[in-house]
C-alpha positions as CSV (number, residue, x, y, z in Angstrom):
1,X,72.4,38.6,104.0
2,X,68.5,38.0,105.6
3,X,66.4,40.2,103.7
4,X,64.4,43.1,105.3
5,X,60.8,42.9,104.4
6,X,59.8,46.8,104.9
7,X,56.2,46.6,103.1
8,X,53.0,44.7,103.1
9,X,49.8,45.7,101.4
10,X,46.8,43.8,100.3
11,X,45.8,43.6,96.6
12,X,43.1,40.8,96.6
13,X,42.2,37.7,98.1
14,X,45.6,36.4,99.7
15,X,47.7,38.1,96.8
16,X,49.9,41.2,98.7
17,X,52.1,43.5,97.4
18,X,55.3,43.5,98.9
19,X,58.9,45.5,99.3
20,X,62.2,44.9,101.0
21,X,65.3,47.3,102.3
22,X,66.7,46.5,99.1
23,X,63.9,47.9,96.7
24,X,62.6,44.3,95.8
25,X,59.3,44.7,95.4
26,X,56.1,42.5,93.9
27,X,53.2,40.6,94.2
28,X,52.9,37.4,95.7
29,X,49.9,34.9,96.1
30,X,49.8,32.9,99.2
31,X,46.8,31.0,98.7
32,X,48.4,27.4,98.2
33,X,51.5,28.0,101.0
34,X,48.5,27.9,103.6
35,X,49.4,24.3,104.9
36,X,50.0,23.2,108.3
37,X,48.1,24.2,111.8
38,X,49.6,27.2,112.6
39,X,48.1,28.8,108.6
40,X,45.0,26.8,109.3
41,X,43.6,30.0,110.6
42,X,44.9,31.9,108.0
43,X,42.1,30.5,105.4
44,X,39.8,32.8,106.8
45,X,40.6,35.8,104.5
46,X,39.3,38.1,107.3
47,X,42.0,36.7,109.6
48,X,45.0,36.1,106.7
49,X,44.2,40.4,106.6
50,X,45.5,40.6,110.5
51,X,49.3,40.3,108.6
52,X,52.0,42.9,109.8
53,X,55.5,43.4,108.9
54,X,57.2,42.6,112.4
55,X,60.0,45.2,112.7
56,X,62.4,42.8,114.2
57,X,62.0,39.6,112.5
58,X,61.1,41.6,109.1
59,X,58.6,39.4,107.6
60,X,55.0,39.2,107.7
61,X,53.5,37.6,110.8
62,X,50.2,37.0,112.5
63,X,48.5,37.2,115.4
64,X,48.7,33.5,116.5
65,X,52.2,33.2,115.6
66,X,52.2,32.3,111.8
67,X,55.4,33.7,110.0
68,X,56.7,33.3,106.4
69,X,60.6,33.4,106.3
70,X,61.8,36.7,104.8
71,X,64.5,34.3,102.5
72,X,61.2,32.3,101.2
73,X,59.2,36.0,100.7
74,X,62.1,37.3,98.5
75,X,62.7,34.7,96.4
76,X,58.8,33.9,95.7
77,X,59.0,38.2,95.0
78,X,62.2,37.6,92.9
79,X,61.6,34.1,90.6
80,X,57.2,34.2,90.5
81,X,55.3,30.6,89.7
């Protein structure tokens, strides 16, 4: 089963709160899973702040395309660094 992110709010800097369908909820820091080009952008912590939870794919995205798996989400929710 693909977990259904439901939730997204900021807390501070790129920490967010999170929830799924199933009631999973919890912070997670995305500071250092910025790499890549397409979270280059991201860095800016005006733009990171554009994030939306995408009804259909149910995971945060962002306006140029960026997306964090809902699996990878839940598990970084579920066991935290």
């Amino acid at each position: 089963m693909v977990p259904r992110l439901k939730e997204a709010k900021h807390i501070s800097s790129y920490t967010l709160w999170i929830k799924f369908a199933d009631g999973t909820e919890g912070e997670i820091d995305l500071r250092d899973e910025l790499v890549g080009p397409a979270f280059a952008p991201l860095k800016d912590l005006d733009y990171f702040n554009k994030f939306r939870v995408d009804a259909e794919l149910h995971t945060l995205v962002w306006p140029n395309g960026a997306d964090f798996s809902p699996e990878f989400l839940y598990e970084k929710v579920r066991i935290p660094a």
